[in-house]
C-alpha positions in Angstrom: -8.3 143.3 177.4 -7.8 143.6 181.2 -9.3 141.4 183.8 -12.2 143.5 184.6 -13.2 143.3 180.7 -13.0 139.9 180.4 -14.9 139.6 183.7 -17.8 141.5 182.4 -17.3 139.8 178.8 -18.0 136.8 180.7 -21.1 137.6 182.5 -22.7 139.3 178.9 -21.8 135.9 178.0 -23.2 133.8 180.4 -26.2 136.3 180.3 -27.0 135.6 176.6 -26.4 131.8 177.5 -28.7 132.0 179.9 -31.5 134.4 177.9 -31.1 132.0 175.3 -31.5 128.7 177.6 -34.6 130.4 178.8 -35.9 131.3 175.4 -35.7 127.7 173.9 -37.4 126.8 177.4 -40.4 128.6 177.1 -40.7 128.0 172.9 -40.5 124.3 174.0 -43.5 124.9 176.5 -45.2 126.9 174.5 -45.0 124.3 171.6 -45.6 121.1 174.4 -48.4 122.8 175.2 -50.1 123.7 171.4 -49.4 119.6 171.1 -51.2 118.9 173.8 -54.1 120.9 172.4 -54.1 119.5 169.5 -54.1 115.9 170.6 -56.6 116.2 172.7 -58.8 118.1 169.7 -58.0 114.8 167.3 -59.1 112.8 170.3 -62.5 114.5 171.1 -62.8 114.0 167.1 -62.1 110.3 167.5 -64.7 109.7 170.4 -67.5 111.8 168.7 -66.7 109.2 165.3 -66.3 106.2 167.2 -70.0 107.6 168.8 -71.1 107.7 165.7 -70.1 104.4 164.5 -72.3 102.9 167.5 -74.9 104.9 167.2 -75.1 103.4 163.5 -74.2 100.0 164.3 -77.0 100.2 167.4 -79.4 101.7 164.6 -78.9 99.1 162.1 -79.7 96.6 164.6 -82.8 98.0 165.7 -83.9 98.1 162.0 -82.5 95.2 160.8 -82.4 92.4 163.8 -84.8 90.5 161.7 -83.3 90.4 158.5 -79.9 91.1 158.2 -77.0 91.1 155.3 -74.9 88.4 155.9 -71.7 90.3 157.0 -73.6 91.3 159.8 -75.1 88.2 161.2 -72.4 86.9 163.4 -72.3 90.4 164.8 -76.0 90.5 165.7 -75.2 86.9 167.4 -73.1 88.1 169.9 -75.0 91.6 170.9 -78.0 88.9 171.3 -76.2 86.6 173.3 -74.7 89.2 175.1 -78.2 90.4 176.1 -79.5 86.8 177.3 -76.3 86.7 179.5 -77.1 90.3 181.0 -80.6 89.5 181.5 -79.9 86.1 183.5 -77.0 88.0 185.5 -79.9 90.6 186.2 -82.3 87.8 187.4 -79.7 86.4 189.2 -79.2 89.5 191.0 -82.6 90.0 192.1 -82.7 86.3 193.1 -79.5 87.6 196.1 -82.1 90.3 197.0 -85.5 88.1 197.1 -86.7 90.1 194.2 -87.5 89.3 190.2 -86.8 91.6 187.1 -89.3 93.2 185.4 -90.5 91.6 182.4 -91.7 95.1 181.2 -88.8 97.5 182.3 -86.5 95.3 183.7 -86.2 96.9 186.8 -86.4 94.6 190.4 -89.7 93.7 191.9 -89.7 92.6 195.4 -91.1 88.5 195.6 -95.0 89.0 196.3 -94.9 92.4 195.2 -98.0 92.8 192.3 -97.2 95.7 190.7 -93.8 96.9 189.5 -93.2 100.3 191.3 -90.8 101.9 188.5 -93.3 100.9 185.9 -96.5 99.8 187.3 -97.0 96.8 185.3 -98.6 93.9 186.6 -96.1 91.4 187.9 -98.2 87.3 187.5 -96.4 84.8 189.6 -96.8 82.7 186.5 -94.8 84.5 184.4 -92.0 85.5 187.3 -89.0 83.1 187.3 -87.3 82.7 190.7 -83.6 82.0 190.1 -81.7 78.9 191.8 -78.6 80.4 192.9 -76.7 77.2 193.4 -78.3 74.6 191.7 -75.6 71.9 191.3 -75.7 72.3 195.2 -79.5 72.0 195.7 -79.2 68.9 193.2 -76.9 67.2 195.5 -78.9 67.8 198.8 -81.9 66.5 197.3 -80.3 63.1 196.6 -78.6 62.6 200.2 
């Protein structure tokens, strides 16, 4: 084989190398990319089941709040502590704003205001708690 042969042998060669290279590129692509699809199809399937847990667990609370089976009681608990918390962080966010929450919707009410303007129900001074926003401090400059 002269020169010239081996000189073309070598570019068939590095030819095929290269087809090849390229081949096993795009098959890897092409099967990254099927993976991706398919992860993110089990993970739209784990969202819409972790969904439906909620909804069921939210559902069995509405139904059963009252009278629960025992394995569920601690549960219940929490979500109802949880909801005092959020509704005292909510007053104490209308307190910053000179407003009170809604007894009826929970919405903000300006101070004075009589009716709630998302829901329209009356709003009675009486029954409107006005939140002390500090009051260890207001403790302490009532006895100096």
């Amino acid at each position: 084989m002269d020169f010239k042969d081996k000189i073309f042998k070598l570019g068939g060669d590095v030819r095929n190398s290269a087809g090849k290279i390229a081949g096993d590129a795009i098959d890897g692509a092409k099967k990254a990319a099927e993976k991706v699809k398919i992860n993110s199809a089990i993970a739209k399937s784990e969202s819409t089941i972790q969904n439906a847990y909620i909804s069921i667990g939210k559902k069995y609370e509405e139904l059963h709040s009252n009278d629960p089976e025992r394995v569920f009681v601690s549960f219940l608990d929490i979500i109802e502590r949880e909801k005092e918390n959020i509704a005292q962080l909510n007053q104490e966010l209308a307190a910053i704003d000179n407003a009170v929450v809604c007894k009826k919707c929970g919405k903000y009410v300006q101070q004075g205001q009589k009716f709630c303007s998302a829901c329209g129900a009356r709003q009675d001074e009486t029954e409107t708690e006005f939140i002390e926003l500090n009051p260890e401090k207001s403790s302490k400059d009532s006895e100096n």
